[in-house]
C-alpha positions as protocol buffer text, in pm:
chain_id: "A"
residue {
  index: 1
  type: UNK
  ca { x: 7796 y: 3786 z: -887 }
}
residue {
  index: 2
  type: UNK
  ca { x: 8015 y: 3653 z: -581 }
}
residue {
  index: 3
  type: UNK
  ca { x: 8244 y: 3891 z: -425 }
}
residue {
  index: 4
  type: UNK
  ca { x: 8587 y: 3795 z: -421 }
}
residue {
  index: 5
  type: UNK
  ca { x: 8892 y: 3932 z: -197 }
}
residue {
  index: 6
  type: UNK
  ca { x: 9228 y: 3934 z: -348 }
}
residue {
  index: 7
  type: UNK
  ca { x: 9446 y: 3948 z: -75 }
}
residue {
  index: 8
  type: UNK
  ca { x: 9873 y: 4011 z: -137 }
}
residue {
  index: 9
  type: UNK
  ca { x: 10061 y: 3684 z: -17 }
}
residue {
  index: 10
  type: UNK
  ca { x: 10393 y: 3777 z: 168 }
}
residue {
  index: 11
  type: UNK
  ca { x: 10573 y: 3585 z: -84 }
}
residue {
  index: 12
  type: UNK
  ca { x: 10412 y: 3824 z: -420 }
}
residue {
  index: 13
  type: UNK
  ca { x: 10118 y: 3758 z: -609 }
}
residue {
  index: 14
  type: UNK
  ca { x: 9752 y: 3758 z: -456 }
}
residue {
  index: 15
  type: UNK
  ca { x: 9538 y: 3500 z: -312 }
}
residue {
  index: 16
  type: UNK
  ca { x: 9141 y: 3497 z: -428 }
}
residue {
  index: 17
  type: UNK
  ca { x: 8969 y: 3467 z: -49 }
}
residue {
  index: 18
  type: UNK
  ca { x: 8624 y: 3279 z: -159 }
}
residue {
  index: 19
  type: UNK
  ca { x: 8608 y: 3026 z: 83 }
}
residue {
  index: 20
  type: UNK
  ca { x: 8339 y: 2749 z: 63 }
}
residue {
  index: 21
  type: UNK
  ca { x: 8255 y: 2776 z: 456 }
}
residue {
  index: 22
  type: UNK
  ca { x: 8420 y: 2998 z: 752 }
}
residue {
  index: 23
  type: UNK
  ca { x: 8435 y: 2782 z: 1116 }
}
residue {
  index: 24
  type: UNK
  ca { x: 8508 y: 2989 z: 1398 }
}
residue {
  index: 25
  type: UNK
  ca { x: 8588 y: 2897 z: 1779 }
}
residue {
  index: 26
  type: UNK
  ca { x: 8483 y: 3076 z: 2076 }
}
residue {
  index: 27
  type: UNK
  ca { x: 8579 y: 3087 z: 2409 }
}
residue {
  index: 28
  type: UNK
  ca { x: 8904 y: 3003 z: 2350 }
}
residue {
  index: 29
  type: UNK
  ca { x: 9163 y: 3205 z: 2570 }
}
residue {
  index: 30
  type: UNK
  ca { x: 9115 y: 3217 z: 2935 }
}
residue {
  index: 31
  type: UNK
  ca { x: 9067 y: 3576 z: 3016 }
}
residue {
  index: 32
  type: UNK
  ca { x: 8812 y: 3618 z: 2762 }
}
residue {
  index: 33
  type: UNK
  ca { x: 8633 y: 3346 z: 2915 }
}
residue {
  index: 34
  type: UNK
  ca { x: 8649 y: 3564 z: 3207 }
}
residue {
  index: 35
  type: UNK
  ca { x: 8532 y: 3885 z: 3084 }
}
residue {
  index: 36
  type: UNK
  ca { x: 8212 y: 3674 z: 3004 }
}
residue {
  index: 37
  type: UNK
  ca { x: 7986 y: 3847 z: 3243 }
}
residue {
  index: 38
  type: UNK
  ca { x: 8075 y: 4204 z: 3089 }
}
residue {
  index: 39
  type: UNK
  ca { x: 8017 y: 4076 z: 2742 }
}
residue {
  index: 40
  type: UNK
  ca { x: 7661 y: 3922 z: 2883 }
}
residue {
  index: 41
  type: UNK
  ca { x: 7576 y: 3651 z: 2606 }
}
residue {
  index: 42
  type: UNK
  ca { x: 7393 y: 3297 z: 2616 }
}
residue {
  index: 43
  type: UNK
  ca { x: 7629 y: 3051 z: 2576 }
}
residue {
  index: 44
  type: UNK
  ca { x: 7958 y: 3211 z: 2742 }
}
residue {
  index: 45
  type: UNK
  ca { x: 8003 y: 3105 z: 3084 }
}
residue {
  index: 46
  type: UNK
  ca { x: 8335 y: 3115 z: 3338 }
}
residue {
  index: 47
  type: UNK
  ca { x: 8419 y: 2791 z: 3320 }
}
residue {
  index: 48
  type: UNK
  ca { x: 8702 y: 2656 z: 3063 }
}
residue {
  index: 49
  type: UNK
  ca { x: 8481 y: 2456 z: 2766 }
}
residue {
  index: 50
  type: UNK
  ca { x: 8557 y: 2080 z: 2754 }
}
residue {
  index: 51
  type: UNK
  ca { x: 8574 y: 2092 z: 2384 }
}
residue {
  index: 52
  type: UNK
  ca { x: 8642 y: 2366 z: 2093 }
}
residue {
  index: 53
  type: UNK
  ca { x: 8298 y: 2596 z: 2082 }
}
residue {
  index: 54
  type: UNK
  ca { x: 8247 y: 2631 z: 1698 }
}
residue {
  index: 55
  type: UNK
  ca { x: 7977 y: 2844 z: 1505 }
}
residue {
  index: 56
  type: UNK
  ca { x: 7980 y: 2952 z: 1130 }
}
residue {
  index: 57
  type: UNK
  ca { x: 8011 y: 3309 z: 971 }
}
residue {
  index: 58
  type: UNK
  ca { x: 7865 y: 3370 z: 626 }
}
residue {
  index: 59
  type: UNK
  ca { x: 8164 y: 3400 z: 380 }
}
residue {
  index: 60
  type: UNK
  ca { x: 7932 y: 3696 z: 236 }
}
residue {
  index: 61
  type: UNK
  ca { x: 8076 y: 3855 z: 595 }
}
residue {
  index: 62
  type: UNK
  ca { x: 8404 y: 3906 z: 463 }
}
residue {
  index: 63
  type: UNK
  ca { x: 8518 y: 4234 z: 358 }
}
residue {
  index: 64
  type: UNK
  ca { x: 8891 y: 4338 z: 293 }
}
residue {
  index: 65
  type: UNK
  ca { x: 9124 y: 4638 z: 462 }
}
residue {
  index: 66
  type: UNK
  ca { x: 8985 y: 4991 z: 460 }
}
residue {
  index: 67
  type: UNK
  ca { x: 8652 y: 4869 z: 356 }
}
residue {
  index: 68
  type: UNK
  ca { x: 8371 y: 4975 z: 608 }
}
residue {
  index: 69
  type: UNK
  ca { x: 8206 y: 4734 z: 897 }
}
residue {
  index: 70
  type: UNK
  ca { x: 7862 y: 4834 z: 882 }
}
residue {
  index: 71
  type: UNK
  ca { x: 7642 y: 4835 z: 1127 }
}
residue {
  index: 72
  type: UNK
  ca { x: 7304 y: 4656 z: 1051 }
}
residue {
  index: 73
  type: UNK
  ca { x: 6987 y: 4926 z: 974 }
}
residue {
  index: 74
  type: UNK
  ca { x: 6785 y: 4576 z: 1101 }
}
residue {
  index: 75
  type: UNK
  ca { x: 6857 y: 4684 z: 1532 }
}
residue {
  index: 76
  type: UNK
  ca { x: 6639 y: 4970 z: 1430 }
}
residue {
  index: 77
  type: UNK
  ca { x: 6383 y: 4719 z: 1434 }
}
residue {
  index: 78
  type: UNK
  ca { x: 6431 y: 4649 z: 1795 }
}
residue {
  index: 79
  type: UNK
  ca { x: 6441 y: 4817 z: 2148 }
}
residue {
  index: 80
  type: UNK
  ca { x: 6711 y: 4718 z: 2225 }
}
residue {
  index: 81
  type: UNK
  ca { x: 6837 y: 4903 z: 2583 }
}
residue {
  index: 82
  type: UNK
  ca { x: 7181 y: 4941 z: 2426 }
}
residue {
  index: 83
  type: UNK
  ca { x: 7280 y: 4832 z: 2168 }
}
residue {
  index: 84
  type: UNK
  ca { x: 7633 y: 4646 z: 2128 }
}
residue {
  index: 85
  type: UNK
  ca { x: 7783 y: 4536 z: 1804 }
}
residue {
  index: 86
  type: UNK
  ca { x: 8208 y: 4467 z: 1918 }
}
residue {
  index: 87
  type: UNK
  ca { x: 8520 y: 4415 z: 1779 }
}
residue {
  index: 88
  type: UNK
  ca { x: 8706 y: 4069 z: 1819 }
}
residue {
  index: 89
  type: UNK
  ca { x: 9085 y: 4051 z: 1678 }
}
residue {
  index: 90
  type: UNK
  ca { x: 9169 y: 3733 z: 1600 }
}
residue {
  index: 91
  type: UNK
  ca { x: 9408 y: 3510 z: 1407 }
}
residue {
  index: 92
  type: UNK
  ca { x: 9272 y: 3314 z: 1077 }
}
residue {
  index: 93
  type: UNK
  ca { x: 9389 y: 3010 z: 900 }
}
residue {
  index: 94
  type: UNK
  ca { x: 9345 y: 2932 z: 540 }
}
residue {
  index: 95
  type: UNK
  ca { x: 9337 y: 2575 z: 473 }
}
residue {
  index: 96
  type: UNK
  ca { x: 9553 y: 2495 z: 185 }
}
residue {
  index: 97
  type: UNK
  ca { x: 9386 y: 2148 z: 54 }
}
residue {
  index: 98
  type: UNK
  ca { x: 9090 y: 1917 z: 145 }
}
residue {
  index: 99
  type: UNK
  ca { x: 9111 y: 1676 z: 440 }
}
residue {
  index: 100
  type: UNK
  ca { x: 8913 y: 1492 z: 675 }
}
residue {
  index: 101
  type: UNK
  ca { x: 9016 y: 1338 z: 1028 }
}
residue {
  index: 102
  type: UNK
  ca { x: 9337 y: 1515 z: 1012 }
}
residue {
  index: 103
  type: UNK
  ca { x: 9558 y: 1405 z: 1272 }
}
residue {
  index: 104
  type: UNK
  ca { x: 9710 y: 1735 z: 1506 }
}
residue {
  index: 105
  type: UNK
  ca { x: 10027 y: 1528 z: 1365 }
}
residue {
  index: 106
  type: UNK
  ca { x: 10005 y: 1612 z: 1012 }
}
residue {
  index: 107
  type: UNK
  ca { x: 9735 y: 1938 z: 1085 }
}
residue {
  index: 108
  type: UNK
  ca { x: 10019 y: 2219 z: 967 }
}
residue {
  index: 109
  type: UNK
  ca { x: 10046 y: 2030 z: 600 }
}
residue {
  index: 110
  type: UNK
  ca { x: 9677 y: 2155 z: 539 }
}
residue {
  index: 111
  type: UNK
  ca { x: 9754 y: 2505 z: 620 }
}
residue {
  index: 112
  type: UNK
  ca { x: 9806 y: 2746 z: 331 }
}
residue {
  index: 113
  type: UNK
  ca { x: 9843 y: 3067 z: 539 }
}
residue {
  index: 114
  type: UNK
  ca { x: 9733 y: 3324 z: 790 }
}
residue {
  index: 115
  type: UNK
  ca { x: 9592 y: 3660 z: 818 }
}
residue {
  index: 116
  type: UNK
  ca { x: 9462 y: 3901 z: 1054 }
}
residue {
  index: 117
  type: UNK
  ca { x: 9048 y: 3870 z: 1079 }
}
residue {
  index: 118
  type: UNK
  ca { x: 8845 y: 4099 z: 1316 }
}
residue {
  index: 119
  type: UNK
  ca { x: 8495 y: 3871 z: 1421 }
}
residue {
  index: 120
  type: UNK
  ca { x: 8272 y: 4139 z: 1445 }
}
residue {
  index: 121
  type: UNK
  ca { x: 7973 y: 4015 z: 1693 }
}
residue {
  index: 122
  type: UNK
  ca { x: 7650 y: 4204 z: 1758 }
}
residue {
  index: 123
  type: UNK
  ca { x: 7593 y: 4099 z: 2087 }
}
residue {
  index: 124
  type: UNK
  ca { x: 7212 y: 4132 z: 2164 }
}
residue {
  index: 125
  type: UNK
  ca { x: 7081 y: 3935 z: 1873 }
}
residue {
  index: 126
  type: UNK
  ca { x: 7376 y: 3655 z: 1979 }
}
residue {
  index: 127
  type: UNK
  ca { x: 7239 y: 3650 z: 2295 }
}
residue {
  index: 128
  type: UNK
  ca { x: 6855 y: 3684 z: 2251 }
}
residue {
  index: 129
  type: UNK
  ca { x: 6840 y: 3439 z: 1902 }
}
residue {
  index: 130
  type: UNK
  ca { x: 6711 y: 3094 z: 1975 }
}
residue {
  index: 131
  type: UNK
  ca { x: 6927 y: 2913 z: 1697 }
}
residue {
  index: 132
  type: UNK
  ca { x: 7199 y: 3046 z: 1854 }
}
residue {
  index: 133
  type: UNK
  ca { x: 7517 y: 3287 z: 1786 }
}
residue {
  index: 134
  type: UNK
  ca { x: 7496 y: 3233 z: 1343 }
}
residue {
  index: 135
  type: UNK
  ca { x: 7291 y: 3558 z: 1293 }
}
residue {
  index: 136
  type: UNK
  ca { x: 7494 y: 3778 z: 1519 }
}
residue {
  index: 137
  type: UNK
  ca { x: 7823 y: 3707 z: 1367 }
}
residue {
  index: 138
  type: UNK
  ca { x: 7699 y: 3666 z: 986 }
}
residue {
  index: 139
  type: UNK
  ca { x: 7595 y: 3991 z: 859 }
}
residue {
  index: 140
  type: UNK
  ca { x: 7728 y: 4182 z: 597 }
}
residue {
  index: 141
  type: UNK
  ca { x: 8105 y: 4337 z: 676 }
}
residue {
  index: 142
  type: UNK
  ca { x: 8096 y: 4125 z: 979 }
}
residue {
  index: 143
  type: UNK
  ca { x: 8442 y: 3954 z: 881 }
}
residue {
  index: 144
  type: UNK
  ca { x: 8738 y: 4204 z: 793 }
}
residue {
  index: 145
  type: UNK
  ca { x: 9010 y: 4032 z: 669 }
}
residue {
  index: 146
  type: UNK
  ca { x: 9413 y: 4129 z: 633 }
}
residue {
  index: 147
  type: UNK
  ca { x: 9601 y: 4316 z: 485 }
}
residue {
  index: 148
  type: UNK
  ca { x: 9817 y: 4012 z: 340 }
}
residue {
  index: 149
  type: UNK
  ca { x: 9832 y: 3654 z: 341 }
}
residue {
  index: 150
  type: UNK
  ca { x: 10158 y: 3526 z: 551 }
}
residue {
  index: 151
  type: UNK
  ca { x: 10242 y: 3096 z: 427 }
}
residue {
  index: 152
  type: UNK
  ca { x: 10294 y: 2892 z: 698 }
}
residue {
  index: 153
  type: UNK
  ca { x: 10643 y: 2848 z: 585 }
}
residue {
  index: 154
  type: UNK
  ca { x: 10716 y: 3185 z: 680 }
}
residue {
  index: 155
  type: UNK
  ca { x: 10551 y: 3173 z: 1039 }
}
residue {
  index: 156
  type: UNK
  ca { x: 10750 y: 2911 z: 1211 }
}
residue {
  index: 157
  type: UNK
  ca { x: 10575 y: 2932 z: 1516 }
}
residue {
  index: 158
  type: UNK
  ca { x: 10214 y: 3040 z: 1458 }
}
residue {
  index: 159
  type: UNK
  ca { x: 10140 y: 2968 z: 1833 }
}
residue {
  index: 160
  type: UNK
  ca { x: 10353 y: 3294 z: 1924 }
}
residue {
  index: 161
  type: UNK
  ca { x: 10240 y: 3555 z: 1777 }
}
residue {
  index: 162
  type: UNK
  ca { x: 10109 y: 3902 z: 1941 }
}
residue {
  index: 163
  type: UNK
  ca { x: 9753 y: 4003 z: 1866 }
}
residue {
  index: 164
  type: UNK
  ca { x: 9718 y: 4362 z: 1896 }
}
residue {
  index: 165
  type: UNK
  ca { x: 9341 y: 4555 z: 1895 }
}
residue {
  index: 166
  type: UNK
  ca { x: 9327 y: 4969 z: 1876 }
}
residue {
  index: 167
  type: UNK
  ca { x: 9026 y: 5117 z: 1868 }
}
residue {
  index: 168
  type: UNK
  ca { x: 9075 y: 5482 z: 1690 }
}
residue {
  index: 169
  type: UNK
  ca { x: 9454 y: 5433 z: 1822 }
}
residue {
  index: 170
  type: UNK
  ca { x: 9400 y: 5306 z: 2165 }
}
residue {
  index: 171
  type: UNK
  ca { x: 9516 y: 4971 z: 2234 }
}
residue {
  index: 172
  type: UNK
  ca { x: 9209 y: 4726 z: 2344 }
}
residue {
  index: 173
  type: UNK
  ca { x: 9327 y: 4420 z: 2306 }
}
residue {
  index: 174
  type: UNK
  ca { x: 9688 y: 4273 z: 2383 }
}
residue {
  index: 175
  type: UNK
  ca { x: 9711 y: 3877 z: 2369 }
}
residue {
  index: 176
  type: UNK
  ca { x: 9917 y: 3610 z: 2205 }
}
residue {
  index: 177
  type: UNK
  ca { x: 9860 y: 3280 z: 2051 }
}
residue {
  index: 178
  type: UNK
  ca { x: 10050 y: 3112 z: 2292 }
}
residue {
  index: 179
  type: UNK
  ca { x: 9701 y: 3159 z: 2495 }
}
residue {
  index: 180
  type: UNK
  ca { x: 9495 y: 2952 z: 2313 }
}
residue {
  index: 181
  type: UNK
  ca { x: 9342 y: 2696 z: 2539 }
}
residue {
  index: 182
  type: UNK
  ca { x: 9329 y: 2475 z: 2169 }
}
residue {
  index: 183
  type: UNK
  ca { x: 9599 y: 2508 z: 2010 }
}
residue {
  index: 184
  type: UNK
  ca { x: 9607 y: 2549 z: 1610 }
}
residue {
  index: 185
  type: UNK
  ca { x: 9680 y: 2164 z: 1524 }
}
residue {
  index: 186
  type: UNK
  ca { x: 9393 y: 2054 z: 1714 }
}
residue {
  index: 187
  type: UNK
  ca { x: 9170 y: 2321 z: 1611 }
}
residue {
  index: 188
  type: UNK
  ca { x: 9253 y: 2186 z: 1251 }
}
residue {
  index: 189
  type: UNK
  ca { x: 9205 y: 1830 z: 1395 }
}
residue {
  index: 190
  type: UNK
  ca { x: 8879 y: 1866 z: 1542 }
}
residue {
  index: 191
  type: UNK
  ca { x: 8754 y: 2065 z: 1293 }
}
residue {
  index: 192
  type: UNK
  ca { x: 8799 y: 1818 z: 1055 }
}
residue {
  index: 193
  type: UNK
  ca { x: 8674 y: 1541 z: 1222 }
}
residue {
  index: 194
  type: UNK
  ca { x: 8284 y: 1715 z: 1202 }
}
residue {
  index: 195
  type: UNK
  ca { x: 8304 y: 1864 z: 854 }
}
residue {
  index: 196
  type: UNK
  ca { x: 8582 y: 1799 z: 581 }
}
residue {
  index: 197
  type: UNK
  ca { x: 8785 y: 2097 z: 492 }
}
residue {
  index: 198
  type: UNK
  ca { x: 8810 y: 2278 z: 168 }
}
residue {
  index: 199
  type: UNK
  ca { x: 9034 y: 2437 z: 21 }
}
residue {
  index: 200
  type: UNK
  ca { x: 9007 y: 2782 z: 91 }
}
residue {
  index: 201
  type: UNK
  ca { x: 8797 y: 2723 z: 378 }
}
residue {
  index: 202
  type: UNK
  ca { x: 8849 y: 2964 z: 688 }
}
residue {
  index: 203
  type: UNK
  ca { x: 8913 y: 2907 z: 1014 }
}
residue {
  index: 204
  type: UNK
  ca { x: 8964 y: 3152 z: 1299 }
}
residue {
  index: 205
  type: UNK
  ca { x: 9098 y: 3059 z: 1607 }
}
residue {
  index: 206
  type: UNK
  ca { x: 8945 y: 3298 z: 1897 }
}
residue {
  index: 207
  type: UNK
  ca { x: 8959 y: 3600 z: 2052 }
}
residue {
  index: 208
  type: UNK
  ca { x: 9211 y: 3742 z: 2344 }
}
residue {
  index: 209
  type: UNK
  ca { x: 9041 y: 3921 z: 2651 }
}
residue {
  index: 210
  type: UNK
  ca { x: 8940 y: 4306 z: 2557 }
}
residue {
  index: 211
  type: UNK
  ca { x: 8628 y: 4271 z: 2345 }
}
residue {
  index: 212
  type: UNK
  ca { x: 8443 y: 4594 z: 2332 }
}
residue {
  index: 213
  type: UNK
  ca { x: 8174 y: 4760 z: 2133 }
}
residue {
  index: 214
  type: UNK
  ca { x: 8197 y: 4962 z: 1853 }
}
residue {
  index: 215
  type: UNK
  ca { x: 8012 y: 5295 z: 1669 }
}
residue {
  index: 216
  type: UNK
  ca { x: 7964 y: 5485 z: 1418 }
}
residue {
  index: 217
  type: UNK
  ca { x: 8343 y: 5655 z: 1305 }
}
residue {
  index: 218
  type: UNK
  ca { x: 8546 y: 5415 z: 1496 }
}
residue {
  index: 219
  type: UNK
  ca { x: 8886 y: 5308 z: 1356 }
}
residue {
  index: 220
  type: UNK
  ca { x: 8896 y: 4985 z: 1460 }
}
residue {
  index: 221
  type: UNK
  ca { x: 9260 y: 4762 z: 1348 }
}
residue {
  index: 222
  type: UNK
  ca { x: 9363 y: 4447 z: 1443 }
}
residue {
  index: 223
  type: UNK
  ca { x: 9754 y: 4351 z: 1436 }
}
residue {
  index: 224
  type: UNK
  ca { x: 9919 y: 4042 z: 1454 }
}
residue {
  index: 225
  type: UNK
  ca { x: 10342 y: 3966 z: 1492 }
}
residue {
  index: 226
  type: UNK
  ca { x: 10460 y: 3897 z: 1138 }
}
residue {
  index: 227
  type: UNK
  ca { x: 10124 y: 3974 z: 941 }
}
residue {
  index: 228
  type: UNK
  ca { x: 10035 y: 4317 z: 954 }
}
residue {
  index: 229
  type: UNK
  ca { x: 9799 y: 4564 z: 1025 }
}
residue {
  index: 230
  type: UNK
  ca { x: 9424 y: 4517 z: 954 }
}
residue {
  index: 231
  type: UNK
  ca { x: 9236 y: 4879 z: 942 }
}
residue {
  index: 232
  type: UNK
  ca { x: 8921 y: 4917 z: 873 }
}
residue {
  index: 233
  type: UNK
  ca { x: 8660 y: 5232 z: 959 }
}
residue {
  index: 234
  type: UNK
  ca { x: 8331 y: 5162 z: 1125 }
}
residue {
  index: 235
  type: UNK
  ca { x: 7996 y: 5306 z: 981 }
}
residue {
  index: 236
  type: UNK
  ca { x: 7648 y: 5308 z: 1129 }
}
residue {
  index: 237
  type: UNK
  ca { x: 7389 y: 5391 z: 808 }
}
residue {
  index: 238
  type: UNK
  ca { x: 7133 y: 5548 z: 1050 }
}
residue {
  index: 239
  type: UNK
  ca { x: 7413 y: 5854 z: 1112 }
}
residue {
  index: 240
  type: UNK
  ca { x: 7381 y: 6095 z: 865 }
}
């Protein structure tokens, strides 16, 4: 049977999070652009991309707050020098009906609400898999979501907003969505202009500078101005 997360909605009631596809960008805030050649994977580079860099997660990523990102028992199949699976706080959007071609215009009628999502990347299969980044960002737990769904009625301005990241209490990542090199409307717009948008659908908008790796124990949360706090503990199966 599919999973389903009920998230709370800031308003009351919940909100079942069963999305028919999850689109997320990279790539876009500057300084994570420039913390590329620390983060070493195909595809990033230092120079600003000319368009929106999107690649898919599996919905069967998403978990909910205080459940456990896993780390996957598959990288025992490799030799991998080090390993690196990291945290990415970012800020989602939940489309609220279908569209296609949306205008930037009229992109904010299509948004239901937002959330706090963490991206969780495992950094040598992104970088060493042909097909590119899907199988690094896709595995199970990979997409933390929460704690609560926020409408966009009651985020004016979603494009200034403070990310925070705290990794077992220490802040890692400090950013705001005023950085975004797209902004949210045209995310929405180009999105929808290369596959139509469900209902439900996910979108998450990209990472601030601070990425880092995570293991087995961390606390890892992700915080975002007028959402809340995402928490959620990190477990490596191979620890016992």
């Amino acid at each position: 049977m599919k999973k389903v997360l009920n998230l709370p909605c800031a308003g009351g009631g919940t909100y079942a999070v069963q999305p028919e596809k999850v689109i997320a960008l990279g790539l876009n805030y500057r300084e994570h652009i420039q913390e590329s050649l620390s983060v070493k994977v195909r595809g990033f580079g230092t120079d600003e991309p000319p368009e929106p860099v999107l690649f898919p997660k599996l919905p069967s990523s998403i978990i909910g707050p205080h459940e456990a990102i896993r780390l996957p028992l598959i990288l025992d199949d490799y030799s991998f020098e080090e390993e690196r699976t990291d945290y990415e706080g970012e800020l989602a959007i939940i489309i609220g009906r279908d569209g296609f071609d949306i205008s930037p215009a009229r992109a904010g009628e299509y948004i239901f609400g937002f959330t706090c999502a963490n991206d969780v990347s495992q950094r040598n299969l992104q970088n060493g898999d042909r097909s590119g980044w899907f199988r690094g960002k896709s595995f199970d737990t990979f997409l933390p979501l929460g704690p609560r769904i926020v409408s966009s009625r009651d985020i004016p301005n979603p494009q200034d907003l403070e990310i925070v990241t705290r990794c077992n209490g220490r802040v890692v990542q400090r950013g705001s969505t005023a950085q975004m090199i797209t902004p949210i409307a045209e995310i929405i717009s180009f999105v929808s202009r290369n596959f139509t948008l469900r209902e439900g659908d996910i979108i998450l908008t990209g990472t601030p500078a601070g990425v880092g790796p995570l293991i087995h124990n961390d606390v890892i949360e992700v915080e975002i101005e007028g959402i809340g706090l995402l928490k959620n503990p990190v477990l490596d199966p191979r620890h016992n």
